[in-house]
C-alpha positions in Angstrom: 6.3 -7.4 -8.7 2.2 -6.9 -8.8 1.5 -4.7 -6.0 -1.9 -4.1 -5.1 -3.2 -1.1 -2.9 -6.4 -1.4 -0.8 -8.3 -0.4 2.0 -8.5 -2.5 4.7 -12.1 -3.2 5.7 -12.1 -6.0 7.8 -9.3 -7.4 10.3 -7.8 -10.7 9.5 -5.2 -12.7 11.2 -3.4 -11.9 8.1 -3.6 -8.3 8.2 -2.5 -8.5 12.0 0.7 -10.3 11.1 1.6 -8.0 8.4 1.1 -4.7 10.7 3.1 -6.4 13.4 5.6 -7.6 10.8 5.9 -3.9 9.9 5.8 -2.3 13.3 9.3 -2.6 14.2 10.2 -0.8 11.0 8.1 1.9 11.4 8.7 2.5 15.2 11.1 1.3 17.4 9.1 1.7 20.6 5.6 0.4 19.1 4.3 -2.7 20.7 2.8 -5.2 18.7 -1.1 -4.8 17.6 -3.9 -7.3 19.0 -6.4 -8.1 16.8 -9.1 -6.0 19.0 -6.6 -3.2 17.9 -6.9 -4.0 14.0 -10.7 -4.1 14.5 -10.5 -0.8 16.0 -8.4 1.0 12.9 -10.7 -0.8 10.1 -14.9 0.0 12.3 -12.5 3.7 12.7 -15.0 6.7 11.4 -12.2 9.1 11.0 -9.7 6.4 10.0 -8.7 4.9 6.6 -6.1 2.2 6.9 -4.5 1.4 3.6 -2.7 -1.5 2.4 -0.4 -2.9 -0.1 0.1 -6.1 -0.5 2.2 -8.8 -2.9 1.1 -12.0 -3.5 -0.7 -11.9 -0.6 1.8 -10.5 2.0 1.2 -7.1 3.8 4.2 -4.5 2.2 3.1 -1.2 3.1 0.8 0.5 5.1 -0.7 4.1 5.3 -3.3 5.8 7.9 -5.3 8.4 6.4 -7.0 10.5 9.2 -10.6 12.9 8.1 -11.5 15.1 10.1 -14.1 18.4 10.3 -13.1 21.5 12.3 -14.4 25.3 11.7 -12.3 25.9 8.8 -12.8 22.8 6.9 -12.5 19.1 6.3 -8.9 18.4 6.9 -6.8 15.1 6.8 -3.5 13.8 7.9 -1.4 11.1 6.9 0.2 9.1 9.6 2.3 5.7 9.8 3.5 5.2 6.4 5.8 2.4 5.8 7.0 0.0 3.2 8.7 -3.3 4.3 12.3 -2.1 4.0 13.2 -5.4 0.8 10.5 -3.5 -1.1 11.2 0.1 -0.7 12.0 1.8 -4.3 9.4 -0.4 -6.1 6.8 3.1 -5.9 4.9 1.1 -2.9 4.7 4.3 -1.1 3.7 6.6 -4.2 0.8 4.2 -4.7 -0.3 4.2 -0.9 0.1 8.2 -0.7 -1.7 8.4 -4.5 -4.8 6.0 -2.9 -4.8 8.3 0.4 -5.0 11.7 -1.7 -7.8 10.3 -3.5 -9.7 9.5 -0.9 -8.8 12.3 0.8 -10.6 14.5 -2.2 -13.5 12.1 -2.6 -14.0 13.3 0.9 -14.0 16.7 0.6 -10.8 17.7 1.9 -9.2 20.8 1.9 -6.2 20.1 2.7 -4.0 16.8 3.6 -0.9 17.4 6.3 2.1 14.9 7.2 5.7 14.9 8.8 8.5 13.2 8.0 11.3 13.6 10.1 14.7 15.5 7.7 16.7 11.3 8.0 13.9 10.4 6.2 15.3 11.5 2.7 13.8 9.4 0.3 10.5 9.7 1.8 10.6 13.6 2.1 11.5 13.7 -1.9 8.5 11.3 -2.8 6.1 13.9 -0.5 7.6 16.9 -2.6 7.3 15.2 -5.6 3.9 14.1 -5.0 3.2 18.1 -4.4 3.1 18.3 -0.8 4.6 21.5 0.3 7.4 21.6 3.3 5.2 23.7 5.9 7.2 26.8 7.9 5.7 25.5 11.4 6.1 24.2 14.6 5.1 20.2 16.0 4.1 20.2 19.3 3.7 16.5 21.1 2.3 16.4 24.7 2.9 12.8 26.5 -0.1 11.3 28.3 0.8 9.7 31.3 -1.8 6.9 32.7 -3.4 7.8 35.5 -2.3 11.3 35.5 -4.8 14.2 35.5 -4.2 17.7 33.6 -1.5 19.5 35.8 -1.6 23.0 33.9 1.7 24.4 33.0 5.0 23.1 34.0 6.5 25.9 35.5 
């Protein structure tokens, strides 16, 4: 298997199909991308979208996210996922390996992620790839549409 890793710089209807054919493995609550939606992730400034792909067919998929703030240039890594009959092949050590170069061709300082604990295989490729399990807490508010800030919940 020839797996190639790239950025995606323009939206295709074959990019679109890949994503969506990925989707459901990555999220079981995502609903499927629009092209306007692909356009949106590949014109993105503090977006990377990378790509694997095997003779021609989307496999894997990796955001990187760049960002400034006061104490540096900073990055996370979001939606990583490799189509389930290609997992082991070192898809996502080549997507993660494309992301971290980028990431320091950018000038960042540092590059964060989270993996939930199920996710076993892919926490051992993050700590063998060096990234270092962080002592910390995740915090995830939920926009509702339509709704304006409410304060505290008390």
């Amino acid at each position: 298997m020839s797996v190639a890793v790239a950025k995606a710089l323009t939206a295709t209807p074959e990019l679109l199909a890949g994503l969506n054919y990925l989707l459901p493995q990555l999220s079981s609550n995502a609903t499927p991308l629009t092209m306007g939606d692909v356009e949106a992730m590949v014109h993105s400034d503090a977006a990377t979208l990378f790509v694997a792909t095997e003779g021609g067919d989307v496999v894997g998929t990796l955001t990187l996210v760049i960002f400034s703030i006061p104490t540096g240039v900073r990055a996370w890594i979001e939606d990583v996922v490799v189509d389930e009959n290609a997992r082991g092949l070192g898809i996502g050590e080549a997507l993660t390996s494309a992301a971290v170069d980028e990431a320091r061709g950018r000038g960042v300082h540092t590059i964060d992620l989270t993996s939930r604990p199920s996710r076993e295989v892919a926490n051992a490729l993050y700590q063998k790839l060096g990234f270092e399990r962080r002592e910390t807490n995740v915090y995830r508010f939920f926009i509702e549409p339509g709704e304006g800030w409410t304060g505290s919940k008390e």
